[in-house]
ZASE-970437 format. One line per field, with one value per residue (C-alpha): x, y, z; residue number from 1. Coordinates in Angstrom, 3 decimals. Example, Ala and Ser with C-alpha at 12.3 -4.5 7.8 and 13.67 -1.06 7.14 Angstrom:
! ZASE-970437
px = [12.300, 13.670]
py = [-4.500, -1.060]
pz = [7.800, 7.140]
seq = [1, 2]
//
This chain:
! ZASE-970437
px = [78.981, 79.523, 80.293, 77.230, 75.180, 77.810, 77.022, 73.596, 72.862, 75.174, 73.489, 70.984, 67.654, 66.172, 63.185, 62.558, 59.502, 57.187, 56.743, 54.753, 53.184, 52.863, 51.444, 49.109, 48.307, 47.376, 45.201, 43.150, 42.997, 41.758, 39.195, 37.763, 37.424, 35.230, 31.735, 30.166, 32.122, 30.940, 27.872, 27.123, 28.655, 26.698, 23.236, 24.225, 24.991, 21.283, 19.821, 21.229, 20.978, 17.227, 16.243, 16.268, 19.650, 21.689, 25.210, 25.628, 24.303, 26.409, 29.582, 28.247, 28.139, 31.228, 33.182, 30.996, 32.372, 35.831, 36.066, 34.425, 36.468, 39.584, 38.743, 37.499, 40.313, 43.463, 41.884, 41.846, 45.565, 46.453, 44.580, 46.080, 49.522, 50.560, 52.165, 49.272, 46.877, 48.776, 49.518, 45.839, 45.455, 47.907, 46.432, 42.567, 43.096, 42.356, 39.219, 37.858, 38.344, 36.868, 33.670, 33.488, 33.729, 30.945, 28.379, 29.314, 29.044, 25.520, 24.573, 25.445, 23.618, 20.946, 20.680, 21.133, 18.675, 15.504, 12.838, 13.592]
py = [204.687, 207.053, 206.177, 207.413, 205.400, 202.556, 202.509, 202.932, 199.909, 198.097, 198.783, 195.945, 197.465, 195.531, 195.952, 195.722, 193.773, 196.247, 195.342, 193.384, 196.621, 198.515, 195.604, 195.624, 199.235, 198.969, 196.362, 197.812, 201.594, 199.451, 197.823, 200.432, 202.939, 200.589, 202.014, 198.232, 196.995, 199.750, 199.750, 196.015, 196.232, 198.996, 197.094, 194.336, 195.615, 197.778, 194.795, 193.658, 196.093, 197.453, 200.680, 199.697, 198.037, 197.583, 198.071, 194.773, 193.954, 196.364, 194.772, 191.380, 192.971, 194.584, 191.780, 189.383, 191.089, 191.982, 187.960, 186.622, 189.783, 188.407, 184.711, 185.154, 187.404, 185.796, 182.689, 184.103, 185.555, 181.656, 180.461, 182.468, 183.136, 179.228, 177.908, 176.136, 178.680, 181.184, 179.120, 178.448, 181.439, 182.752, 179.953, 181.449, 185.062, 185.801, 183.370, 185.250, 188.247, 188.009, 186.535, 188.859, 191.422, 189.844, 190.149, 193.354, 194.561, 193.109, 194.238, 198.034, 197.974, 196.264, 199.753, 202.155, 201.010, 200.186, 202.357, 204.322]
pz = [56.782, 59.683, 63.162, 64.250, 61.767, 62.649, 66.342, 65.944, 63.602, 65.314, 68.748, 69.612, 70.974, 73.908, 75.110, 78.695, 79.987, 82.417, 85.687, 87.544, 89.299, 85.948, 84.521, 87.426, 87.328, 83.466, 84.148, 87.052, 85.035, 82.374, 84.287, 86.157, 83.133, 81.551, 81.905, 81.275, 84.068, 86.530, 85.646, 85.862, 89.442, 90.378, 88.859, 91.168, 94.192, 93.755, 93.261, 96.136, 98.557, 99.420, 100.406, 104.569, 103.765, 106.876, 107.389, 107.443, 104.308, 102.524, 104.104, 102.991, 99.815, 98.831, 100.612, 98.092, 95.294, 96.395, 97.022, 93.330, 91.833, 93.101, 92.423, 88.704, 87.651, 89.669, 87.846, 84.824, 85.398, 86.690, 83.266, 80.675, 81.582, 81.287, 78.027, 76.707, 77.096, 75.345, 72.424, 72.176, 72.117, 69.599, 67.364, 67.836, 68.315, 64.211, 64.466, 68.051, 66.852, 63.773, 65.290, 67.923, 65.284, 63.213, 66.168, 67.510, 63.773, 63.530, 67.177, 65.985, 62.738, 64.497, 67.053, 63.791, 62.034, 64.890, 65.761, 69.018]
seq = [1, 2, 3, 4, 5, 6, 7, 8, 9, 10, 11, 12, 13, 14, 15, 16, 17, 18, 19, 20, 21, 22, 23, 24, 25, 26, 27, 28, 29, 30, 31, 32, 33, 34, 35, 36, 37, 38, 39, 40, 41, 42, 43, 44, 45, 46, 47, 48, 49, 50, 51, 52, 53, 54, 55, 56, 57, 58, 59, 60, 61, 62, 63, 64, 65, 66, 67, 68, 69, 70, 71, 72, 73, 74, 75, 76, 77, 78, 79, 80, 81, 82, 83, 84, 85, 86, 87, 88, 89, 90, 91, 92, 93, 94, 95, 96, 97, 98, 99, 100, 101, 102, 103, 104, 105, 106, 107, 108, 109, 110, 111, 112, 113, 114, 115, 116]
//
């Protein structure tokens, strides 16, 4: 064994958790690349908003959705970071997965093979 094998097997690797503000930063990248997500926000806020919209209904609005955006995903942050949730999780994630799977699967074929 050389030293240099020697020092690295011997060194212990740690990994270092990301930050908070990385963590955040994935998350919101993630979010607001996903076409679905913009869309469906966009949809609502047309639906919504008419074409002699006011000012004021556009602030009512956005501040609508800024306020349920913030309440449904801090909950969802409050939900799934506490112990029980994430062993629940660990425990289902095969079985949600799979069934997710399952329908998307069936949802694609479904769109190859129909009629345009």
């Amino acid at each position: 064994m050389t030293p240099d094998t020697a020092i690295s097997s011997g060194a212990a690797q740690t990994e270092t958790a990301p930050s908070s503000v990385a963590l955040y930063r994935h998350g919101l990248i993630m979010h607001l690349a996903n076409p679905k997500a913009v869309l469906a926000w966009i949809a609502l806020v047309t639906l919504g908003l008419g074409a002699k919209a006011s000012w004021h209904d556009v602030a009512t609005i956005l501040v609508g959705c800024a306020i349920l955006s913030v309440t449904i995903f801090g909950g969802y942050a409050l939900v799934f970071s506490t112990a029980p949730m994430i062993r629940l999780y660990r425990r289902a994630r095969r079985g949600i997965e799979g069934v997710l799977a399952v329908f998307f699967g069936f949802a694609g074929l479904r769109l190859l093979l129909s009629r345009v």
